[in-house]
N, C-alpha and C positions, 0 to 999 in steps of 0.2 A: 654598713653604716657603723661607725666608732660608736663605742660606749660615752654616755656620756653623765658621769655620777653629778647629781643634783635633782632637781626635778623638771616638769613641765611650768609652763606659764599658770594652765590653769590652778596646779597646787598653790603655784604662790602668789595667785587673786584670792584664791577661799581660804587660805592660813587662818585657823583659826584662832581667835584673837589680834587678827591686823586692824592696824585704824588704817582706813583709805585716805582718811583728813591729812594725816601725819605728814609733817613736812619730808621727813626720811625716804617714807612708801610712795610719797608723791615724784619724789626726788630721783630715788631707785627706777622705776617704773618705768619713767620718763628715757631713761637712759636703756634699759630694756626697749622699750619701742622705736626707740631711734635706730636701734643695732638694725629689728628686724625689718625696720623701714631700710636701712641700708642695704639689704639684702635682698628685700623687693628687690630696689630700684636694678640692683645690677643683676636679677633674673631678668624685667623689661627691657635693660638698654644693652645690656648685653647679648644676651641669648634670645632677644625678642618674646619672650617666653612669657606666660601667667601660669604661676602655681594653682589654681582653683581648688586649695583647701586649705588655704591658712586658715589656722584657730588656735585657741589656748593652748593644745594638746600637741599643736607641730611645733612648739618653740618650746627650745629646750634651753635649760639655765645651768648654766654649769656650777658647782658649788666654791668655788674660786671666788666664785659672785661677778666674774669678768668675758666670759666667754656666753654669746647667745648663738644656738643653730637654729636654723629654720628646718623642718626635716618632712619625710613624705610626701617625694614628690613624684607620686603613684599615678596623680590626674594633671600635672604638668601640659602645657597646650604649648608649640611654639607658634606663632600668629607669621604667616606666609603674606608679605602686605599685600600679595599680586594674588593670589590664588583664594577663592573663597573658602572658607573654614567648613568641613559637613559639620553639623549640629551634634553636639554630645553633651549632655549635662554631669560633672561631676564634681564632688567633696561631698561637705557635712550639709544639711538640707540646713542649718539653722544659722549657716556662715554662705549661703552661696550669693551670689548678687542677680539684681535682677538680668543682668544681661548672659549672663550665662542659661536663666531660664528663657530667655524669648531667645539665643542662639540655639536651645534644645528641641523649642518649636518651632523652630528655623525661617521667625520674623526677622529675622535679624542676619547678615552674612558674614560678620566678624566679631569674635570676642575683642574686644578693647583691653590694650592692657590693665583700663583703670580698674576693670571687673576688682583685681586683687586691693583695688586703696579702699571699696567700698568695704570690703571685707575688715581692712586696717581700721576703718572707723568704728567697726562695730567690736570688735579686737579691745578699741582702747575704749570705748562706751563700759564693755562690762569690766574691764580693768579699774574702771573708778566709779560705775556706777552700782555692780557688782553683779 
């Protein structure tokens, strides 16, 4: 993996002294989650794939202020549309979606790609709710 000087997502939601109101940090932000939304999307339509750990902590800001990686993709799943998925739960318990836990307890016979967008919701929830 490249180094990548700046920090993580999560440093620069809890900056101490940020206003989340700020049209600036609204502004910023906003363009931060659209990168890593762009990068979802061409893990799911490309490589068929869900990351199952996005969080504050996998998205890295480069200090340019123009460059976003998405990174650690340790629990990576590619979704086979023919063949049923065995059941494996993985990422951060506090970021995972429900459909990765009922694929865990193997009520379920495919992860869906959307597994990663519910993760993106909750992603930009604490991004502006904190």
């Amino acid at each position: 993996m490249e180094y990548v000087p700046g920090m993580n997502f999560r440093e620069y939601i809890y900056k101490r002294g940020i206003d989340r109101q700020s049209e600036d940090y609204i502004f910023k932000t906003a363009k931060i989650l659209g990168k890593v939304e762009e990068g979802v999307w061409a893990l799911h339509h490309r490589m068929n794939a869900v990351h199952r750990d996005l969080k504050p902590d996998n998205i890295l800001l480069h200090e340019n202020g123009d460059d976003v990686k998405v990174t650690d993709y340790g629990y990576i799943k590619i979704i086979d549309p023919v063949k049923r998925n065995t059941g494996s739960v993985g990422g951060t318990p506090q970021y995972i979606s429900r459909d990765q836990i009922l694929l865990g307890l193997q009520k379920i016979d495919k992860l869906p790609l959307q597994s990663d967008i519910y993760t993106m919701g909750l992603i930009i929830y604490e991004a502006f709710a904190g």
